[in-house]
C-alpha positions as CSV (number, residue, x, y, z in Angstrom):
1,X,-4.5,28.5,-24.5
2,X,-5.3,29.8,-28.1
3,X,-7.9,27.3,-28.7
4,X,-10.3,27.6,-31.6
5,X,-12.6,30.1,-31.2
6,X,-15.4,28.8,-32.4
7,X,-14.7,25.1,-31.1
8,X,-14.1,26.5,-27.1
9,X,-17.8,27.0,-27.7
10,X,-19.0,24.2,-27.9
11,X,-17.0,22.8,-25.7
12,X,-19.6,22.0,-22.9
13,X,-21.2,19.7,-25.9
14,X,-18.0,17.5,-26.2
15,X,-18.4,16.5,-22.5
16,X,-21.5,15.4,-23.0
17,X,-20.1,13.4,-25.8
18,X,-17.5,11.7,-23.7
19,X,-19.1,11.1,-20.9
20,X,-21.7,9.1,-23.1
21,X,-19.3,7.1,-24.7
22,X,-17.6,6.7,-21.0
23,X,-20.7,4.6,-19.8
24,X,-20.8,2.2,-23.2
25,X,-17.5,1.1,-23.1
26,X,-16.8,-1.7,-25.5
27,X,-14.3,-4.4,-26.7
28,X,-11.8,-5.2,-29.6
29,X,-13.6,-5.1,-32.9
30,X,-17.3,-4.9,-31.0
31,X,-17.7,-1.3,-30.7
32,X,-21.7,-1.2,-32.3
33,X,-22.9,1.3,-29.8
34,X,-19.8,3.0,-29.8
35,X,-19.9,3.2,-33.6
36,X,-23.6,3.8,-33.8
37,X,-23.4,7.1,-31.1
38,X,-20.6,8.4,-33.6
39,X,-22.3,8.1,-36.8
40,X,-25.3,9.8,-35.1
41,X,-23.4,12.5,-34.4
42,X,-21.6,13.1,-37.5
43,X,-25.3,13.0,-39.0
44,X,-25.8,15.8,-37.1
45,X,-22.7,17.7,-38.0
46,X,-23.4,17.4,-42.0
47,X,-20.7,15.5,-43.0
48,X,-20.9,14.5,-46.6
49,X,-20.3,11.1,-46.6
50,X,-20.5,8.1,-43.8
51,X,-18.8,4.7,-44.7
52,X,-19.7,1.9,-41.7
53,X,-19.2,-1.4,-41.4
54,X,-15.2,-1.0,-41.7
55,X,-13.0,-3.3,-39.9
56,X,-16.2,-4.5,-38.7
57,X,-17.5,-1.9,-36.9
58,X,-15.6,1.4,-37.9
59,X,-16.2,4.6,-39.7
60,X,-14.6,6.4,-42.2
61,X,-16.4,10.0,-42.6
62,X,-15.7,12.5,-45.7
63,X,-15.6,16.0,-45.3
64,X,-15.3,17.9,-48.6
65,X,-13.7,21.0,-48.3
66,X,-13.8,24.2,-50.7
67,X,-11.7,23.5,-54.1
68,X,-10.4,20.6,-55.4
69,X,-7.3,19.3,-53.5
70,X,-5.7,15.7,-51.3
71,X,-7.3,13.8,-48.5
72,X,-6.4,14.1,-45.3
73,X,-6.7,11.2,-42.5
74,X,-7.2,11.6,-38.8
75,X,-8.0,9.5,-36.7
76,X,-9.1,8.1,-33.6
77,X,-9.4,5.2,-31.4
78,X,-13.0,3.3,-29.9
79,X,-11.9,0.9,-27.9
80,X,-11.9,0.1,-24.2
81,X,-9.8,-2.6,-21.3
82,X,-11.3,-5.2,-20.1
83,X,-10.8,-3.3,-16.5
84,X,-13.2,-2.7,-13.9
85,X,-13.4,0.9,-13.1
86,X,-13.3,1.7,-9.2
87,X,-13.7,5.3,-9.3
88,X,-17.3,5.9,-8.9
89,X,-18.0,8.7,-11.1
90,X,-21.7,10.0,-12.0
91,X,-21.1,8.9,-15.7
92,X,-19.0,5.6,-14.8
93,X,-19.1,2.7,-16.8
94,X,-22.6,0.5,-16.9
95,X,-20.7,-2.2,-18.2
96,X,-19.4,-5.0,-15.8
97,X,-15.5,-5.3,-16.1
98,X,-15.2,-3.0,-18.5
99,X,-13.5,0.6,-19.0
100,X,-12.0,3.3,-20.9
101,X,-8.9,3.0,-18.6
102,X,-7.0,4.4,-22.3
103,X,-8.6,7.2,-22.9
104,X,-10.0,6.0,-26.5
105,X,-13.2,7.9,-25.2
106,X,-11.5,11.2,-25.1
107,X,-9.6,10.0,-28.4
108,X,-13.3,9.5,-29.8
109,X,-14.6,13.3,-28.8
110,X,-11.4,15.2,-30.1
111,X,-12.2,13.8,-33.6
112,X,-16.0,14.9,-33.4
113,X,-14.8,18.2,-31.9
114,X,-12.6,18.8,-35.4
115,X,-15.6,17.1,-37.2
116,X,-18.4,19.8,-36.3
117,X,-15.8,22.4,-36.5
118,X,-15.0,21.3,-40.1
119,X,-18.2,20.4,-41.5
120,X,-19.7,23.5,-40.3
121,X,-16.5,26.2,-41.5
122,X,-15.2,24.1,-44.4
123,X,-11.9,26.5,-45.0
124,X,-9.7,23.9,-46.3
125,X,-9.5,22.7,-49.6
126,X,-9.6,18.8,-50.8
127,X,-11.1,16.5,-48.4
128,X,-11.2,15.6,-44.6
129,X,-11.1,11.3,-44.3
130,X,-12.0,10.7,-40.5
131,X,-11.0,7.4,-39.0
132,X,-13.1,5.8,-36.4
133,X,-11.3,2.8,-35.6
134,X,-12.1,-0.3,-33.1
135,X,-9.6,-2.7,-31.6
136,X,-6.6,-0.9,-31.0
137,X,-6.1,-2.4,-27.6
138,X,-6.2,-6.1,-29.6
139,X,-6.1,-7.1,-32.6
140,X,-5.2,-4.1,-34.4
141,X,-7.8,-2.5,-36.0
142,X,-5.6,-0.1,-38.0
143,X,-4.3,-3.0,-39.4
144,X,-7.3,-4.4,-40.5
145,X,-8.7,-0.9,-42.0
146,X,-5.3,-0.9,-44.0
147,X,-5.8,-4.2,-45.3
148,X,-9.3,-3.5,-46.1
149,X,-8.2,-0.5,-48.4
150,X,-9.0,2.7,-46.6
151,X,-6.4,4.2,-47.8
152,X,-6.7,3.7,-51.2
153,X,-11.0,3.7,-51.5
154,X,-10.9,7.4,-49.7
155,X,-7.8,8.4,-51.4
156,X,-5.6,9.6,-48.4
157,X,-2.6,11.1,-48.7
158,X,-1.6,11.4,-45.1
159,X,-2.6,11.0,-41.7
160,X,-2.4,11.7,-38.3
161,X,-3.4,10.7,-34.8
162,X,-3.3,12.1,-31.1
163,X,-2.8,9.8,-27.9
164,X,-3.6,11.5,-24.2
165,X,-0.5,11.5,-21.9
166,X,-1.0,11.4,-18.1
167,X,1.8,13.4,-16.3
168,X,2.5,15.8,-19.5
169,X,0.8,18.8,-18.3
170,X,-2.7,19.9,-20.0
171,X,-2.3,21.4,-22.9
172,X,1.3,20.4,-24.2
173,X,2.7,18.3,-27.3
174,X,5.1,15.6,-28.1
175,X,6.3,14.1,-30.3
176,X,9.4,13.0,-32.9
177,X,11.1,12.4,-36.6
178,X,11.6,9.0,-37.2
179,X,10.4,6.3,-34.6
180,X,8.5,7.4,-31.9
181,X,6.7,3.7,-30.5
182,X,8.5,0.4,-30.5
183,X,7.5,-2.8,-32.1
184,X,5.8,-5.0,-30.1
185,X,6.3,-8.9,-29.7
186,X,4.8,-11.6,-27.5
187,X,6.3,-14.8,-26.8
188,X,4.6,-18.3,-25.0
189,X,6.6,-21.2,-23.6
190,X,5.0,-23.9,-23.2
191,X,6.6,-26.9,-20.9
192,X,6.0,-30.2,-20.5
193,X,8.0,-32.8,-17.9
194,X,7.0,-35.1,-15.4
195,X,5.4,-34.8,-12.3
196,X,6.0,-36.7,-9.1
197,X,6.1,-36.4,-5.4
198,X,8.1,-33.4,-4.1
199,X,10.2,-35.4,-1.7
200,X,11.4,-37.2,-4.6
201,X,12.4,-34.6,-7.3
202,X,15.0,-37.8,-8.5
203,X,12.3,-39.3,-10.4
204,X,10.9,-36.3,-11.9
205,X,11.8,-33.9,-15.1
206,X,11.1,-31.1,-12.9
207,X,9.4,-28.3,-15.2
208,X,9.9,-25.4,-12.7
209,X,13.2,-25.6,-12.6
210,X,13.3,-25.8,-16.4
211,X,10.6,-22.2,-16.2
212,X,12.9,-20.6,-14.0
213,X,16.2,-21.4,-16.2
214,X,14.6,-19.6,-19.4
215,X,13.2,-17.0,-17.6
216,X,16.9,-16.2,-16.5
217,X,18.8,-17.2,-19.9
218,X,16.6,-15.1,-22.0
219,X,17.4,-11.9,-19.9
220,X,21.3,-12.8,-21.0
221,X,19.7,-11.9,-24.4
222,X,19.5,-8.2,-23.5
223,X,22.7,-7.9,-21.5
224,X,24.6,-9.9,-23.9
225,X,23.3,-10.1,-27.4
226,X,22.7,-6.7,-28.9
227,X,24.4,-3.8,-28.8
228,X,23.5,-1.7,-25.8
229,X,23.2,1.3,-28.0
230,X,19.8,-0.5,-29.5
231,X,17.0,0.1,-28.0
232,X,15.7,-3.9,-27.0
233,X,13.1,-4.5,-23.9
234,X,12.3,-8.2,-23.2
235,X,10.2,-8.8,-19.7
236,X,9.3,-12.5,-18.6
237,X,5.3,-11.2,-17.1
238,X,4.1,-14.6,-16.3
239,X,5.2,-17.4,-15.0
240,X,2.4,-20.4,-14.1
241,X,3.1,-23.8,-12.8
242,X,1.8,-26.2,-9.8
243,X,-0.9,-26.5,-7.7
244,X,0.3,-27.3,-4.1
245,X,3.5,-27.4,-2.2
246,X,4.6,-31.2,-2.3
247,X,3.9,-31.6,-5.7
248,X,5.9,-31.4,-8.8
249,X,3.7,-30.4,-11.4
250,X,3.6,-31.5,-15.1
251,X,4.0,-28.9,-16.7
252,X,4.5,-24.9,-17.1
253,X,3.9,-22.0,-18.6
254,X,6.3,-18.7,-19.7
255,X,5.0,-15.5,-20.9
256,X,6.0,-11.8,-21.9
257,X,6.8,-8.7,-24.0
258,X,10.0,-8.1,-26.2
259,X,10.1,-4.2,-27.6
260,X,12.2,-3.3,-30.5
261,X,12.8,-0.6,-33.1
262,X,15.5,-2.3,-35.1
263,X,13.9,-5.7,-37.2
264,X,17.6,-6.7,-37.4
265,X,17.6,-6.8,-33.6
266,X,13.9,-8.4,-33.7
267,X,15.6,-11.2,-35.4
268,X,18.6,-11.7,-33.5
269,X,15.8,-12.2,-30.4
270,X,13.5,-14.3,-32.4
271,X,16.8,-16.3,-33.2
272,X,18.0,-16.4,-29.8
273,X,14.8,-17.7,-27.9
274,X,14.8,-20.9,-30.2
275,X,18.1,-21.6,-29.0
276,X,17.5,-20.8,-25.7
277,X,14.2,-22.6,-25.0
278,X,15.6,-25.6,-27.2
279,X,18.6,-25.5,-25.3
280,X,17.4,-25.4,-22.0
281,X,14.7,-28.3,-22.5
282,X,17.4,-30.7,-23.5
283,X,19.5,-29.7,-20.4
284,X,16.4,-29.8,-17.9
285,X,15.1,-33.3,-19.5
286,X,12.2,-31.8,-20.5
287,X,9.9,-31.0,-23.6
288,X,9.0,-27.4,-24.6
289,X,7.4,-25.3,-27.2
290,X,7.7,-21.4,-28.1
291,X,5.5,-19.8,-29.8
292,X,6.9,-16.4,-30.9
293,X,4.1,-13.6,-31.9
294,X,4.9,-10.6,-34.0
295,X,3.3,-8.1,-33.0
296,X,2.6,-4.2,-33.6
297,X,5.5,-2.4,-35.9
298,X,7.0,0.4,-34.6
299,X,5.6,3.7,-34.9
300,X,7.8,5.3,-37.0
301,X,6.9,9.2,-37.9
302,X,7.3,10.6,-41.0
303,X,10.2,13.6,-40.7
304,X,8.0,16.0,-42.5
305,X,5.2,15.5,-41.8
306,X,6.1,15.1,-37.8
307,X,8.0,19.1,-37.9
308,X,4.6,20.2,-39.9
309,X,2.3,18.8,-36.9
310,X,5.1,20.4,-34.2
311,X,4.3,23.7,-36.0
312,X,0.7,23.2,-35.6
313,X,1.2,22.5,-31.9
314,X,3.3,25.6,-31.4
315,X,0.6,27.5,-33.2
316,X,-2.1,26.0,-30.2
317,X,-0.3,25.2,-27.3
318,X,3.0,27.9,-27.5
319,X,6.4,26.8,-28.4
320,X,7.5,25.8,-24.8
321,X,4.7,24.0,-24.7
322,X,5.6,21.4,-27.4
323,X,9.2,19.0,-27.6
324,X,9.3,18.2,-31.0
325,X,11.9,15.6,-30.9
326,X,10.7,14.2,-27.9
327,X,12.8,10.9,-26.4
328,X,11.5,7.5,-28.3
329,X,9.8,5.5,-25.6
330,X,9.0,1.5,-25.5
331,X,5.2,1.1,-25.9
332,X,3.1,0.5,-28.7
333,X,1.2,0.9,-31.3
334,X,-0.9,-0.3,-33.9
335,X,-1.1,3.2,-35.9
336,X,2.1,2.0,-36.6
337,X,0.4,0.5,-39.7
338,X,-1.5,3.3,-41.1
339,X,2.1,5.3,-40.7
340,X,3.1,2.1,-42.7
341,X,0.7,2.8,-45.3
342,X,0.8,6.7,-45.7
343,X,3.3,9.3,-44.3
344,X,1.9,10.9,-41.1
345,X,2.8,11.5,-37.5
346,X,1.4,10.4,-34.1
347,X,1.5,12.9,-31.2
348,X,0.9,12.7,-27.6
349,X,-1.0,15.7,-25.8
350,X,-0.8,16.5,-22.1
351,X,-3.7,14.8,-19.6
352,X,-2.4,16.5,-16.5
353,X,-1.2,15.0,-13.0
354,X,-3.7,11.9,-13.3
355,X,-3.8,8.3,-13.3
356,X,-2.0,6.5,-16.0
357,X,-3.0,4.9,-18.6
358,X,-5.0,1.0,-18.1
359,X,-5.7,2.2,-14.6
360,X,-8.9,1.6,-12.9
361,X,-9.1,4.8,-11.8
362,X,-7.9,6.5,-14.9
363,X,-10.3,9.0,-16.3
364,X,-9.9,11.1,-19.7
365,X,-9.3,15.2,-18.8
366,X,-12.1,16.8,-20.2
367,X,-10.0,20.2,-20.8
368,X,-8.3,18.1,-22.9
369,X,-10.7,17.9,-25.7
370,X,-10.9,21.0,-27.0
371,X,-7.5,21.5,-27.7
372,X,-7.0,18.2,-29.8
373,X,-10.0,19.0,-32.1
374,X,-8.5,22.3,-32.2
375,X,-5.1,20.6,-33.2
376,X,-6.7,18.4,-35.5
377,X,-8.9,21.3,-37.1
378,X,-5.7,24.0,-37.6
379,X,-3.9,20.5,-39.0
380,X,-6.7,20.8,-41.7
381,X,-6.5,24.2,-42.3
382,X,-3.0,24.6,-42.7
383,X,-2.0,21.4,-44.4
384,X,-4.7,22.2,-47.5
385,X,-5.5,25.7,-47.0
386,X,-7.7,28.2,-49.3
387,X,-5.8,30.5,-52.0
């Protein structure tokens, strides 16, 4: 594996950084000791410039390079679950119900790998714009460092991001043109009848019969709505109503995920489950109430500039090693709106045979980490290079 010379050795170093930030895992937008470990260490590394306080508690660090020339953006993810790890690791996490069950830890060393590398060889030209953002997981950080003006206060032309993969083997790329990540939805029914005695349903407007009817009408929305050449997930995840068997409750409660790449589909669903859910409450006698989310927008890669970071791969990992027009798949996102902001590409890089991803006993490859920064450094080097 051609890593970087020079960042294989210190390699040992970036261990010892993600097994710190392993143990402090934090939530959403409160990453403070998260952030606070990182801007120590880009201290450290020389950087030229540290901007805190970002999206709350994100980073943007400036590298200058050699020569006048653009900004690049990379970035990385701080974030943790609200999971409880069960693997009991010597550097597991001290905080209760809490985990990096994403890998946002590993995310979080690759950058400072290409960071020390960088500050330390500067053989690029233009600048180096490194994104340390919170709240992925929720919320969407990237959104809020968008709409806080990253972008345009550091001057970025484009930008880039890596996102560990368990079951890709160590080591290998993917990624495609176009969209790579769906958009991501949530929807909430809430319903409202009347309760009674469960020997006599006859006097009730039973709202678990009413649950169960949208649950199966707005599955017809996928088998019968949208072409089946357009990509369109949309799974009913909870269902809660009652609290003992001869009682008809009051009321109940419908949740889930819709996952779309087209917004002319997104529409068409958003249409349909007001017609559904208004539907099916007048034909159960009951009241209910959607309330539709939009979510993350699809992550949608730049054609250019996702074949320039395939050639980078190649150049670390081999060419066998990396699909380049990888299959689009139905997660999510929310460096979907950086990609909105600036053209870019989002890659995912092998974790090996290991747990997936928000497991509780996932845990970030350390052999990983070297060969992101190294990605992420050769991006550098190769997008602005020296005359």
């Amino acid at each position: 594996m051609p890593v970087v010379n020079r960042i294989a050795d210190y390699s040992e170093e970036m261990k010892t950084w993600r097994r710190h930030l392993h143990q402090i895992p934090e939530l959403g937008l409160d990453t403070v000791k998260t952030a606070a470990y990182v801007a120590e260490m880009l201290e450290t590394f020389g950087v030229d410039e540290i901007h805190s306080g970002i999206a709350q508690n994100g980073i943007v660090a400036i590298i200058n390079g050699q020569g006048e020339g653009p900004t690049i953006g990379l970035r990385a993810d701080m974030d943790a679950l609200p999971i409880t790890e069960v693997r009991d690791l010597e550097y597991k996490s001290t905080v209760p119900g809490k985990m990096h069950a994403c890998g946002h830890d590993g995310h979080t060393t690759m950058l400072l790998g290409a960071a020390k590398y960088l500050a330390e060889t500067r053989n690029f030209k233009g600048r180096v714009a490194l994104l340390f953002q919170p709240a992925e997981e929720i919320i969407g950080g990237a959104q809020i460092m968008v709409e806080e003006g990253v972008m345009e206060r550091f001057d970025i032309a484009e930008v880039y991001a890596l996102h560990n993969s368990p079951g890709l083997p160590v080591g290998h790329f993917l990624t495609t043109p176009g969209a790579l990540m769906a958009a991501v939805d949530t929807f909430t029914i809430n319903i409202k009848g009347r309760g009674g005695h469960g020997a006599m349903p006859h006097e009730t407007r039973d709202p678990v019969m009413a649950a169960c009817g949208m649950a199966q009408a707005i599955q017809t929305i996928v088998s019968r709505n949208h072409h089946a050449t357009e990509d369109l997930v949309i799974s009913v995840t909870q269902i809660h109503t009652g609290t003992v068997d001869n009682v008809i409750p009051e009321t109940a409660y419908v949740n889930g995920t819709i996952r779309t790449f087209n917004p002319e589909v997104q529409k068409m669903v958003m249409a349909r489950f007001e017609e559904i859910v208004k539907g099916c409450a007048v034909a159960y006698g009951v009241e209910a109430e959607l309330d539709y989310e939009v979510g993350y927008p699809a992550t949608i890669n730049d054609a250019g500039k996702a074949g320039f970071a395939t050639e980078v791969a190649r150049e670390i990992a081999g060419a066998a090693n990396v699909e380049g027009e990888a299959d689009r798949e139905m997660g999510a996102e929310d460096f979907s709106y950086m990609l909105q902001a600036r053209p870019g590409a989002y890659l995912f890089i092998g974790q090996g045979d290991t747990a997936g991803l928000h497991h509780p006993e996932y845990d970030f490859n350390d052999e990983v980490a070297p060969i992101g920064a190294s990605f992420f450094a050769r991006l550098v080097e190769k997008a602005q290079p020296l005359a």
